[in-house]
C-alpha positions as CSV (number, residue, x, y, z in Angstrom):
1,X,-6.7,12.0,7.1
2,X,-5.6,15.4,7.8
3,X,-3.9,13.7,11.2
4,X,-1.2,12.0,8.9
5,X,-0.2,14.9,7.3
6,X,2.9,14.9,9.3
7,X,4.0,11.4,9.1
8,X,6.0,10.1,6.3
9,X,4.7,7.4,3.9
10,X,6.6,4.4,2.5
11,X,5.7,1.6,0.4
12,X,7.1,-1.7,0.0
13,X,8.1,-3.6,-3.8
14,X,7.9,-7.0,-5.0
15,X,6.2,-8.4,-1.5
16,X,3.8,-10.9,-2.9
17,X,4.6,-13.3,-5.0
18,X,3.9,-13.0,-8.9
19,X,2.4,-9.7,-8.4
20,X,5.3,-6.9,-10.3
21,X,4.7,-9.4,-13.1
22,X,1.5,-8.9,-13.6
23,X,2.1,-5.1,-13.4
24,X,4.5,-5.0,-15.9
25,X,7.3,-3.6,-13.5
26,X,9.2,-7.0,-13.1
27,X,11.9,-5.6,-15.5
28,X,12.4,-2.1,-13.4
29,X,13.9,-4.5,-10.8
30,X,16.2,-6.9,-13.4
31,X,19.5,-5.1,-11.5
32,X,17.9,-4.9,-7.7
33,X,20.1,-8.3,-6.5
34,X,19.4,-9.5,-2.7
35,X,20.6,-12.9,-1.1
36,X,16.9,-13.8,-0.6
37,X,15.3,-14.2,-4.0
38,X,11.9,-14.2,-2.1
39,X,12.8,-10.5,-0.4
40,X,11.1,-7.7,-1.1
41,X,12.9,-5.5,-4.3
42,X,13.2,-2.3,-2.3
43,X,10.9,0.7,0.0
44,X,10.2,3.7,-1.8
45,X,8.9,7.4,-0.4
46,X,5.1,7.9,-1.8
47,X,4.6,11.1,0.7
48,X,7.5,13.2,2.2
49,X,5.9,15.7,4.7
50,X,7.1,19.6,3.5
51,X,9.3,18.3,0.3
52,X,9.2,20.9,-2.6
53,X,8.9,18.6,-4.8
54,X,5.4,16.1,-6.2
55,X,6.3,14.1,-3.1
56,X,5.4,17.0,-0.3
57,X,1.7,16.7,-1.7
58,X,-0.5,15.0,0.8
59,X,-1.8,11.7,-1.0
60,X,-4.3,9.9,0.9
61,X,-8.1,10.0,1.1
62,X,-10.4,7.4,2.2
63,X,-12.9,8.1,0.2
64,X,-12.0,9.1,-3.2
65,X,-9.5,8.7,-5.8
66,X,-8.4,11.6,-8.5
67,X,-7.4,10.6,-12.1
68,X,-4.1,11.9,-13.0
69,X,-4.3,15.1,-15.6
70,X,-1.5,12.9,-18.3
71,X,-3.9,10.1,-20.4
72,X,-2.1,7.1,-18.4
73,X,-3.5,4.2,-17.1
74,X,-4.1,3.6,-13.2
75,X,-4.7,0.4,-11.2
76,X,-5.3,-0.3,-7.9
77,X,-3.3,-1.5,-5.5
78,X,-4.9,-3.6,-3.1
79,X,-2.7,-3.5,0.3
80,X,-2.5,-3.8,3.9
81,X,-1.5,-0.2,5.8
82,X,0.6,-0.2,8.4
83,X,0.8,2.8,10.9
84,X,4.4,2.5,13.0
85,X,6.1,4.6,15.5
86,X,10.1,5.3,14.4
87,X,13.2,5.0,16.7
88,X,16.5,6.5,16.1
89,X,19.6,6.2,17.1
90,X,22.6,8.0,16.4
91,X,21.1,9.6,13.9
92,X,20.1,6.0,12.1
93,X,16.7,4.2,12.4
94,X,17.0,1.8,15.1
95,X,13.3,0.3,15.5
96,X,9.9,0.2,14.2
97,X,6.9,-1.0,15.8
98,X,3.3,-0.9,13.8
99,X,0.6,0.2,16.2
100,X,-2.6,-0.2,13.8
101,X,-3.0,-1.6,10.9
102,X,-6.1,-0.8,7.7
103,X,-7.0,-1.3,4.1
104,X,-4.5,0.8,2.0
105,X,-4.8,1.3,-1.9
106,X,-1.4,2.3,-3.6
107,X,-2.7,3.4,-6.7
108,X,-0.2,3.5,-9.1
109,X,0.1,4.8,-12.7
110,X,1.3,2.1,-15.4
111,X,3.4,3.8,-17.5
112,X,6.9,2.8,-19.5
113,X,10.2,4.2,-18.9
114,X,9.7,5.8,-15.8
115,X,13.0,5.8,-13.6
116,X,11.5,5.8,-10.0
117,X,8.9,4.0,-8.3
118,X,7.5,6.7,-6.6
119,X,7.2,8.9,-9.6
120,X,4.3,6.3,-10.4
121,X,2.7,6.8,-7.0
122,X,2.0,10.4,-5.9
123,X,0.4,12.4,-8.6
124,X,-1.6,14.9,-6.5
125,X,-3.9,14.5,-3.8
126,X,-6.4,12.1,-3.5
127,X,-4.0,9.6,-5.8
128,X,-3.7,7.2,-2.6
129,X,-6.1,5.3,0.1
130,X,-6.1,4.4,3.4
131,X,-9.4,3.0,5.5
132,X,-10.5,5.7,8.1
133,X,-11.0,2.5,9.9
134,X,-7.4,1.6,11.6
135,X,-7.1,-1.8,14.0
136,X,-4.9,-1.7,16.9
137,X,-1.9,-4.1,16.8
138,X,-1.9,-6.1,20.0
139,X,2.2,-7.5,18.6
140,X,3.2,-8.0,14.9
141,X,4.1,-11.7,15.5
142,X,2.5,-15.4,15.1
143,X,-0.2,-15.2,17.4
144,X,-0.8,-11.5,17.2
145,X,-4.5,-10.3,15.9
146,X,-3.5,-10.5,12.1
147,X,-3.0,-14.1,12.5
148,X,-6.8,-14.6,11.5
149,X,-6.8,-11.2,9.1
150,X,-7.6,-11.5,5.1
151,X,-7.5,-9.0,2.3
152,X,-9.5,-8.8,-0.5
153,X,-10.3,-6.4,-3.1
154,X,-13.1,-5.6,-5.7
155,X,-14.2,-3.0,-8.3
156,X,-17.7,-1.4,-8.9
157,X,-18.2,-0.2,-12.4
158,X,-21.4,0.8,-14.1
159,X,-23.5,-1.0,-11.2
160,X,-21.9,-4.2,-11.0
161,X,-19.2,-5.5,-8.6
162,X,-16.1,-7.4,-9.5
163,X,-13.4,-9.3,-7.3
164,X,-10.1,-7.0,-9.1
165,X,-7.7,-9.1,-6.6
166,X,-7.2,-12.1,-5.0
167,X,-8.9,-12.9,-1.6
168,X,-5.7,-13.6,0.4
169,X,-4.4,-14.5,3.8
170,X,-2.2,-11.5,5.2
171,X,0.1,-14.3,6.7
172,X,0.5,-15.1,2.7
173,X,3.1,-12.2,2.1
174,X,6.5,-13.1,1.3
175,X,8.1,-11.0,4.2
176,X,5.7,-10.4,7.4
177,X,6.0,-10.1,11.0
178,X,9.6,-9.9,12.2
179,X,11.0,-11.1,9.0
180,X,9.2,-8.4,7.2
181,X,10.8,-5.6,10.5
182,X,13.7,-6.1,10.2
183,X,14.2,-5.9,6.3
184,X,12.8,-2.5,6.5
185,X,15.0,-1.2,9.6
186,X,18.1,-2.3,7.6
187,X,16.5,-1.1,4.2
188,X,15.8,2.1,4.8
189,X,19.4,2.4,6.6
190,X,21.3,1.0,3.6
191,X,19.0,1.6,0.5
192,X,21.3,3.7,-1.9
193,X,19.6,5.5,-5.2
194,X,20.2,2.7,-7.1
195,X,17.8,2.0,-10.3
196,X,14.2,2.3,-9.5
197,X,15.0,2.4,-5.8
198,X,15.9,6.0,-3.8
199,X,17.8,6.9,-0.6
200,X,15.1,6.1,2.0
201,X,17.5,7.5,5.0
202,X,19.0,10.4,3.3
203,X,14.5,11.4,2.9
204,X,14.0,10.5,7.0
205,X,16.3,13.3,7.9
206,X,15.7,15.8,5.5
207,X,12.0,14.9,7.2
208,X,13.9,15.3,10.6
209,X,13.7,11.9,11.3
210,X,10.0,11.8,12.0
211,X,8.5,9.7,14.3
212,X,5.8,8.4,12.7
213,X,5.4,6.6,9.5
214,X,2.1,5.0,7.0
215,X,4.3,1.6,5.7
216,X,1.8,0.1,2.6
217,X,3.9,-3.4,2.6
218,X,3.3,-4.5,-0.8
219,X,0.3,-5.3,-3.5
220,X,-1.3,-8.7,-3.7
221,X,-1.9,-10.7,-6.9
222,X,-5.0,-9.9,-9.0
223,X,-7.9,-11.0,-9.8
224,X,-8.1,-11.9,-14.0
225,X,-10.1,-8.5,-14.2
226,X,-8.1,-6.9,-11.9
227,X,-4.6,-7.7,-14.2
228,X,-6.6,-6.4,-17.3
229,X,-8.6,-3.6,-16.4
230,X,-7.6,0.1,-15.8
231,X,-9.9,2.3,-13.4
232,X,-12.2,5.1,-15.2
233,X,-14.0,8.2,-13.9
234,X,-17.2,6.5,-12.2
235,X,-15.8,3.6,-10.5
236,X,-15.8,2.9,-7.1
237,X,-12.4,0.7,-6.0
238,X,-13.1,-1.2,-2.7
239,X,-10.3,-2.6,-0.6
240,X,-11.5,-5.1,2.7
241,X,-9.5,-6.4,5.2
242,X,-11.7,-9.0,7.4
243,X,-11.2,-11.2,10.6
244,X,-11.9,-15.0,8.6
245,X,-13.0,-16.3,12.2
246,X,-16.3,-13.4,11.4
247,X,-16.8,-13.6,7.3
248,X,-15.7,-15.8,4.6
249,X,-15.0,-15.0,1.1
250,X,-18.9,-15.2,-0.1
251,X,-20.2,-13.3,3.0
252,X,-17.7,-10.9,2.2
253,X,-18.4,-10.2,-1.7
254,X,-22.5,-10.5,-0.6
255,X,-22.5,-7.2,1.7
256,X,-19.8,-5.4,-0.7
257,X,-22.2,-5.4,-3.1
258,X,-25.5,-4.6,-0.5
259,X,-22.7,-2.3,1.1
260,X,-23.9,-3.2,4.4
261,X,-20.6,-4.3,6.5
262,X,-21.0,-3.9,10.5
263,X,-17.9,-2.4,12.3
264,X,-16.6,-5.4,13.9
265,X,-14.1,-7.1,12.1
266,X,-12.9,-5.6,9.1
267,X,-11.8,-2.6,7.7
268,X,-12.8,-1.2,4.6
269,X,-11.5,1.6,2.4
270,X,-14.1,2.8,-0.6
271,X,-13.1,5.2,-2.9
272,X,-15.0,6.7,-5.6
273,X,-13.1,7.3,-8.8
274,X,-13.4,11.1,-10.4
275,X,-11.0,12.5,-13.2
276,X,-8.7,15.6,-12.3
277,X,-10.2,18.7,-12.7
């Protein structure tokens, strides 16, 4: 991971139907109005590369997750990763283009009363995932290699494996492709700290506009375990993103639980859970 440690890191809100509801977090976004009631709610900053602040600590791992120190409950956030190059112009974000794509879990603390979204997101390092194993983008566009691409997600405690969320098409989020590019170029150019939501443009160039950025574009539904359970120290959270021309929902919950994937067509991000020290 140490190769990102340089590249900022986004995440999107509200991109898959039903799912801030089931997280409780609906109500944060009661004022966030848009002209598309299907948009996403906003992008907020989960890593900001040399900020003195909880946001300059480098988050990712792909392979395990750290409890935060505070008693709060944590659940995973089952996601697809997006690694993009940026373009500016006069001084504003004019373009970006995702080069590779993997499994990405925003882990994100449940917790009342919290003002910002990324204050749920980034408690340390090791608080977010993204698969070590990262497919190239051949266009982000119908036709395009995530045509075909699933995401599923599933949680290992005390031995046994559960689905936590839904098996889903990637094609099934409420903004993707160019829909879903072109909402972020203008988001993170007009986003004002507003609510839950923070000044996206005002972070790029205090970051010095960077030119690279990890863009986790929203949490899918879960799973009836997956909306009721928090993770615990000892449990492994599992996050697959599979090619359905190769596997198929059972094939793919059969060698999660023999943990005997092959390379080709997927990519997988296991981490194992362990309380702060």
């Amino acid at each position: 991971m140490d190769q990102f440690k340089n590249v900022i890191g986004l995440g999107v809100a509200g991109n898959f139907a039903l799912h801030l509801e089931q997280a409780g977090e609906s109500e944060d976004f009661k004022d966030v109005v848009s002209e598309d009631e299907n948009a996403p709610k906003g992008l907020f900053p989960f890593y900001l590369p040399d900020f003195e602040n909880q946001l300059g600590v480098f988050p990712l791992s792909s392979d395990t997750l750290i409890l935060p120190k505070e008693d709060v409950d944590v659940q995973v956030e089952p996601e697809v990763g997006l690694v993009c190059d940026l373009y500016y112009e006069d001084a504003k974000l004019s373009k970006i283009i995702p080069t590779h794509f993997g499994a990405y879990n925003d882990a994100s603390i449940r917790k009342k009363g919290v003002k910002k979204i990324s204050q749920k997101k980034n408690w340390g390092p090791a608080s977010k995932g993204l698969s070590d194993t990262l497919i190239p983008i051949n266009r982000f566009e119908n036709g395009g290699i995530m045509d075909t691409w699933r995401i599923a997600s599933f949680l290992r405690h005390d031995g046994n494996v559960f689905p936590y969320g839904e098996d889903v098409e990637l094609t099934g989020y409420s903004y993707f492709y160019q829909k879903l590019i072109l909402w972020m170029e203008n988001q993170i150019n007009t986003q004002k700290d507003f609510g839950p939501l923070e000044p996206i443009r005002e972070y790029l160039l205090t970051c010095k506009n960077p030119t690279q950025a990890i863009i986790s574009i929203g949490a899918t539904r879960y799973d009836l375990l997956g909306e009721k359970s928090f993770i615990q120290d000892g449990d492994e959270t599992i996050v697959v993103l599979y090619d359905e021309r190769i596997y198929c929902p059972d094939t793919v919950l059969k060698h999660v639980v023999k943990d005997d994937f092959a390379d080709k067509g997927v990519s997988i991000l296991r981490q194992f859970v362990k309380d702060a020290s």
